[in-house]
Structures are given as C-alpha cells and as structure tokens.
C-alpha positions in Angstrom: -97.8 18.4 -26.8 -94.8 18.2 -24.4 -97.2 19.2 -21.4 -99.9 16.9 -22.7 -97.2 13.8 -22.6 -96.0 15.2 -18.5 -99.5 14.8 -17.9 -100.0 11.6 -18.7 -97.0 10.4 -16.7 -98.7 12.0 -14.0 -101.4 10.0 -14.4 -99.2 7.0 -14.3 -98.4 8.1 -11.0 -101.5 9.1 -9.7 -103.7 6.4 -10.4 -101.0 3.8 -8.2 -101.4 6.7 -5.5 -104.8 7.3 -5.3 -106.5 7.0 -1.4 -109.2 4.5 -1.3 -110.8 6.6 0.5 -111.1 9.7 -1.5 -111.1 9.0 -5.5 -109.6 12.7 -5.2 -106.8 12.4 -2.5 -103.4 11.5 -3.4 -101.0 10.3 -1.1 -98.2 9.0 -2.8 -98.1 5.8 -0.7 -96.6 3.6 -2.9 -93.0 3.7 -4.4 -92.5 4.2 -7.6 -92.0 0.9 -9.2 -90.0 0.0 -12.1 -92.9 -0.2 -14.6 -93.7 3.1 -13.7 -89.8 4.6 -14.2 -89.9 2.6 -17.2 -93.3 4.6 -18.3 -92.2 7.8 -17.1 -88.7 7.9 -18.8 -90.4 7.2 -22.1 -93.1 9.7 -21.9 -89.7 11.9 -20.9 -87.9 11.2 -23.7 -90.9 12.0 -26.4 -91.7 15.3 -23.9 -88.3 16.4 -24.9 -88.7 15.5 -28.8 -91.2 18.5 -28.6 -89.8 20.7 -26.4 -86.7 20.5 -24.3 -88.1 21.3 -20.9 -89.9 17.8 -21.3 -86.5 16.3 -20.0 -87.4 18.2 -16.7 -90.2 16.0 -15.4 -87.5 13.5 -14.9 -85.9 15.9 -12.5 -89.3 16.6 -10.8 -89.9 12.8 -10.3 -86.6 12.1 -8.7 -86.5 15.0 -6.4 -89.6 14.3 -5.0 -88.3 10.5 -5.0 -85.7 12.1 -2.4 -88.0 14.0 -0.8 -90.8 11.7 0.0 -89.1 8.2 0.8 -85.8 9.9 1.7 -83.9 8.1 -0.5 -82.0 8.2 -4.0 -84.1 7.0 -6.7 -82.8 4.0 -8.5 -80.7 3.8 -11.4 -83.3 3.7 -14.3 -83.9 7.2 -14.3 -80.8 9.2 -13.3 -78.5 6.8 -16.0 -82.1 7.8 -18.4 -81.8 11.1 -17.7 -77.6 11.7 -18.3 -78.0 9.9 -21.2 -80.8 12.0 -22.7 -78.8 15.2 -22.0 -75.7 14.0 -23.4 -77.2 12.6 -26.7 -79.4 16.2 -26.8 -75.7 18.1 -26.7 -73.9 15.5 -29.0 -77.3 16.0 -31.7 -77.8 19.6 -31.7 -74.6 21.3 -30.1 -74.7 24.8 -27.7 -77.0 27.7 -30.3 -75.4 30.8 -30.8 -77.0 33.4 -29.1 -76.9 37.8 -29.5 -76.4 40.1 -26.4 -79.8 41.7 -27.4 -82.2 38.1 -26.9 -80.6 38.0 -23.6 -79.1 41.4 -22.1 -79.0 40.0 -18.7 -76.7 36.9 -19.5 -74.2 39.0 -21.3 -73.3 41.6 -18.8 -70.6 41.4 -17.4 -71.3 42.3 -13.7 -72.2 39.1 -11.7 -74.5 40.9 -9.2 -76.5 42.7 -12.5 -77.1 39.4 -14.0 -78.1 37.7 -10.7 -80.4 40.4 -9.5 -81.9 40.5 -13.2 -82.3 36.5 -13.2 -84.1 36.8 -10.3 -86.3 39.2 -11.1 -87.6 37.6 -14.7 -87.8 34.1 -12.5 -90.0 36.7 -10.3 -92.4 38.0 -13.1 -91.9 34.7 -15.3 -93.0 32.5 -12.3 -95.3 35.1 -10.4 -96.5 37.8 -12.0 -97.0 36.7 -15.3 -99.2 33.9 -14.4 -100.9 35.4 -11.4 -101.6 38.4 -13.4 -101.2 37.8 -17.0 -101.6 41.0 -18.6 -100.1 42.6 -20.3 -98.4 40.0 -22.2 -95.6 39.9 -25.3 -94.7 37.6 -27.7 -91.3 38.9 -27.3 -89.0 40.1 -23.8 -86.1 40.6 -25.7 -84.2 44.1 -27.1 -84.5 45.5 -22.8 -87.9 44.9 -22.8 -86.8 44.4 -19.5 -84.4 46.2 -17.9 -81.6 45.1 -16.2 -81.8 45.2 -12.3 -78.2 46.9 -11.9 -78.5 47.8 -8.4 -79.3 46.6 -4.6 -81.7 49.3 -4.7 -83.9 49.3 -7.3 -87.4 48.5 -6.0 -88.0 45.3 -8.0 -85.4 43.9 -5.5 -87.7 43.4 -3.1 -90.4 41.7 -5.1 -88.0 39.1 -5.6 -86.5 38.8 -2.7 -90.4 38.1 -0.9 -91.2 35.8 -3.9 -88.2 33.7 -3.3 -88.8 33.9 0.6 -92.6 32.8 -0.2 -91.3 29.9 -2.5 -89.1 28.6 0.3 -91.9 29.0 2.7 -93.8 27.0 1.2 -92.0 24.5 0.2 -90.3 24.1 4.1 -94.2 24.3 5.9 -95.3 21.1 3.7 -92.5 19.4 3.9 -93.0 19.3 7.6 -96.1 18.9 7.3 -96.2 16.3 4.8 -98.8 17.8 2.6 -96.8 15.5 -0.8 -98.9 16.7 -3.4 -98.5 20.3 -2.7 -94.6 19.5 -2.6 -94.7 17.8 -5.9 -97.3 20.7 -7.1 -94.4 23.3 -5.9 -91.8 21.2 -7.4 -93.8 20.6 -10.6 -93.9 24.6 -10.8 -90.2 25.6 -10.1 -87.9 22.3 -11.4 -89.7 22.8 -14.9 -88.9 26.1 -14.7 -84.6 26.1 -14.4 -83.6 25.6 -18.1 -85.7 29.1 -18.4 -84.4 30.7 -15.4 -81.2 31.7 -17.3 -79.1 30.8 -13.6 -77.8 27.5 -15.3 -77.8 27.8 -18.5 -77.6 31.1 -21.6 -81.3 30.7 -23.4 -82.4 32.8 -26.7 -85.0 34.5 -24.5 -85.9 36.3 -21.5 -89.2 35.4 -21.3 -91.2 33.0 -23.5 -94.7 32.1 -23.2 -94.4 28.7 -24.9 -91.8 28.0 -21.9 -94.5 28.6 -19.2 -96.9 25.7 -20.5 -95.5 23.1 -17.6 -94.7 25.6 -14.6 -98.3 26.5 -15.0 -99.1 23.0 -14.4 -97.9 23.2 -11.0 -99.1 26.6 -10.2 -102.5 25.6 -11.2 -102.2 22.5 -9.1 -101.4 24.7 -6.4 -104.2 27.1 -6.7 -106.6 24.4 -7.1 -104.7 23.0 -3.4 -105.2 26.1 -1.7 -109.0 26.7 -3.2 -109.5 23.3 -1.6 -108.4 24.0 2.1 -109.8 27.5 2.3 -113.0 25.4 1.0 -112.8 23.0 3.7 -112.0 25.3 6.6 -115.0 27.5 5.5 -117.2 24.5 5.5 -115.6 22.4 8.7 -116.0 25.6 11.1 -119.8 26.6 10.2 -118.9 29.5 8.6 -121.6 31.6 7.7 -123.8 31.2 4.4 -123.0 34.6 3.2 -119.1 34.2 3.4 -119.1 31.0 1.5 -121.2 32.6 -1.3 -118.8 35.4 -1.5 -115.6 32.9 -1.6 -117.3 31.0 -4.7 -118.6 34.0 -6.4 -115.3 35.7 -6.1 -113.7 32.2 -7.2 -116.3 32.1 -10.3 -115.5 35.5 -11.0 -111.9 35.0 -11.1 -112.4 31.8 -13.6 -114.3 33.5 -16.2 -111.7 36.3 -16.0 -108.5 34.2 -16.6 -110.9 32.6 -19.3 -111.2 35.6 -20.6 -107.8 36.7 -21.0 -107.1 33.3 -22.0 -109.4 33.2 -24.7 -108.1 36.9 -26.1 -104.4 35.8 -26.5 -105.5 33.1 -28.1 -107.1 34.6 -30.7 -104.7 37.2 -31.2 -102.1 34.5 -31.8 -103.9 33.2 -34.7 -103.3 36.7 -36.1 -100.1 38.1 -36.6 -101.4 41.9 -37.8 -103.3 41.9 -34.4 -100.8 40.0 -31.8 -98.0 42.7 -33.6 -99.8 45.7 -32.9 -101.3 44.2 -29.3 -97.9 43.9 -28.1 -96.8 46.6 -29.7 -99.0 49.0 -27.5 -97.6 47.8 -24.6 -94.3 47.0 -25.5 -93.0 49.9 -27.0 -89.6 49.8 -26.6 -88.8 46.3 -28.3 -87.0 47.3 -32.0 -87.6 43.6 -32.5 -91.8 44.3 -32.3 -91.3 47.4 -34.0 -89.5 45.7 -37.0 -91.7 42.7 -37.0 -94.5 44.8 -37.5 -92.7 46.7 -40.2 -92.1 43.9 -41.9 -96.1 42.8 -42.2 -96.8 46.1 -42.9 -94.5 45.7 -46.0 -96.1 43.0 -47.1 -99.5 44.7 -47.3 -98.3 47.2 -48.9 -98.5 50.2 -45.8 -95.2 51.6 -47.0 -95.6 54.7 -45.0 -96.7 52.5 -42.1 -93.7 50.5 -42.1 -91.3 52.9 -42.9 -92.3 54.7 -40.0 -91.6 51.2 -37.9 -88.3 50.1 -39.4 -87.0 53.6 -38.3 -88.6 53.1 -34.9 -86.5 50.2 -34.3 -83.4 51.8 -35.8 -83.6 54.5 -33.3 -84.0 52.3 -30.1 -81.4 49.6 -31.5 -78.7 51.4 -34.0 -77.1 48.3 -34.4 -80.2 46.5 -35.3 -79.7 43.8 -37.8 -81.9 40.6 -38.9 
C-alpha cells in the first residue's frame, strides 16, 4: 500500500513533466510547484502510516530537486519532512532490538560492521532483485555471515556494485538523462533506513522492505531495455539480432513471472513458505523453530521435536 501511494505521487509528477512530443518521455521541465509539494507530502505522510520507508520519497523528491534545478527545494517539504520524523520518534520511541536480528550492528569492530553493511546493501539491492532465488522470509540468526575481513571474496562484489552505482549515477548526471537519475535515486534513497549504515533495524534483510527500491530498479531496467531497443533499431541492425534481444527479453519476463508467482503462493502458506526456506536456509534456528512450532500444532511431535533441537544446537541461547 505504501508503494501504491509513492506511485501515485509519481504520477503527480509525471503527468506536469510529460514531453509533448512523446506521451512516453519525461523530462522534468517544469519545477515542482507548490500544489505538487503540497500533494506529494500528503501522499508521504499516509506512505509512512503503512510503512516507514514511505517517509523516504520525500528524500528522493528533494534530492533530485537539488540535483536537477541546482537548487534547495523550498520550505514545504524539508519543514514536512523534520516534522514527520520527529512526531514518528515522539509516537513510537527507538524498538528494542537482540544481537541475533541483527549480528552485523552489534559487533563491535567498526570495519566488520561496515564491510557486512555493505555487503547485505550488495545482495539486498543487487543480487536479490537481479537474481531472486533463493529467497527467505527470515536473514536473521547469521543467516549471513559477517564479512570480518578485507579479504574475504564478497569484498569485492561490493566494492564493483558500489563502483557501478556511482558510475551510473555520475555518467547521467552529465549527461542529463533525469529520469534515469530519479530512477537510480528512487532505487538507493528508499533503500537507507534498511541499509543498517544510519540507523539499528530488526532485520538484515526483509522482503517487505524491497517493495519501493524495486520501483527504481525496474524503472531502470525498463530505461536500459529502451536504449539498447533504440540503438538496435536506429543502426539497421540485423532482423535476426533484434529477434534474439526480444526473445531473450520475453524469456526473461515470464521467468521473473515465474518466480514471482511461486513466492507468492508459498506465502499464502506457512507449512510450505517454512519448509521452502528451510531447504535453503538451513542454518537459521529462527526457521528451524518456526517450523517446529507448526509442526506442534499439527500434531508432528517427532517432527518438531526434531526442529526445536535443531535450533537449540545452532543458537544455545535461543529464546522466544
């Protein structure tokens, strides 16, 4: 619901920046005018009444604001925006967290937490979504493990993934290509309150938190399908080279379909989304006690017993 109410501010913004000469181009032309702030913070502030990371858009809108006209945006939405926060940590106050929902943000070596952080922003932002499978309902209990060296391999994953992000983002600002910047900004700004660099979260990775990044990053593929599109068909390529780019293209749709459609339905099933994950995900206790726990309830006795002392032996400690 959250992303459904980002969208339609987008379409706020979109339909004043539409090129007359394309019904598909926009060019973000026009300022943003204080009807649309007005519009935007409110569809903002009801984001945020279903999920937090609805506050971001705000962010999004302004730093492309500074990016595009090269200029602060006006007072509407950065006084909108402090004020939203502030009553959000008056209302509900800082949640409590355990060292096993997050390892990562409760070690104490600065470089292990960083290099961690930057690899779950890696798989969160990248992997995950370019490559979703397999997937987890659950990250926590060193699902993944910490990154407690310069040398471990994953190091350089995140380093090109970072590099690749900056890339990007430098070549179209230069090049003044705004709705891939607001696309890339859309991807990585409603991304931060997950990150875990700014802020301790009960998580390490949560699907629900990826609904509005992949906003962005399917704005972006849909960007790049476009221009390799275009250069196919403004240099003549040949017939059998564009049929290969929209089979392949076709074939990668019904595939993310596909896997889309599957973790769907094993969400609407807890006995099968428990024992999915479990099968890949092994060393959770949470999953293994989770699973215990329905297992109880049906009556498997031997089958939970046999998951309850799974999770003891990978977390001693565990408790619920």
């Amino acid at each position: 619901l959250a992303s459904l109410l980002v969208l339609k501010s987008f379409e706020r913004i979109a339909k004043n920046n539409i090129d007359s000469n394309s019904t598909a181009k926009i060019n973000f032309t026009q300022k943003f005018d204080s009807r649309t702030w007005f519009l935007t913070t409110i569809y903002a502030v009801f984001a945020m009444l279903c999920k937090e990371t609805g506050i971001t858009i705000l962010g999004v809108y302004m730093t492309f604001y500074l990016f595009r006209y090269g200029r602060l945006p006006p007072p509407l939405p950065i006084i909108s925006t402090c004020l939203i926060l502030l009553t959000r940590i008056l209302s509900f106050g800082n949640p409590t967290f355990q060292t096993q929902d997050s390892p990562a943000s409760f070690n104490e070596n600065i470089a292990t937490r960083f290099l961690s952080y930057s690899w779950i922003s890696t798989k969160a932002l990248f992997l995950i979504q370019l490559c979703p499978f397999p997937l987890s309902y659950d990250y926590s209990y060193g699902s993944i493990p910490l990154v407690e060296g310069p040398f471990d391999v994953r190091n350089v994953v995140s380093l090109a993934f970072f590099c690749l992000m900056v890339l990007i983002l430098a070549k179209n600002l230069q090049e003044r290509n705004w709705l891939t910047v607001f696309s890339f900004l859309l991807l990585t700004i409603t991304f931060l309150p997950s990150s875990h660099f700014f802020i301790r979260v009960g998580f390490v990775i949560a699907e629900r938190n990826l609904y509005l990044p992949s906003i962005g990053f399917c704005l972006l593929v849909i960007i790049g399908w476009s221009r390799i599109w275009n250069y196919c068909s403004s240099n003549n390529s040949n017939l059998l080279i564009k049929i290969i780019f929209l089979s392949s293209s076709l074939i990668s749709l019904l595939v993310f379909y596909a896997i889309s459609m599957k973790r769907s339905y094993l969400w609407s099933n807890k006995a099968l989304l428990f024992k999915h994950d479990l099968e890949f995900n092994g060393n959770n206790a949470k999953l293994h006690y989770n699973f215990a726990n329905l297992a109880k309830d049906y009556e498997k006795l031997e089958i939970a017993q046999k998951h309850f002392q799974a999770a003891i032996d990978l977390h001693p400690t565990y408790h619920s």
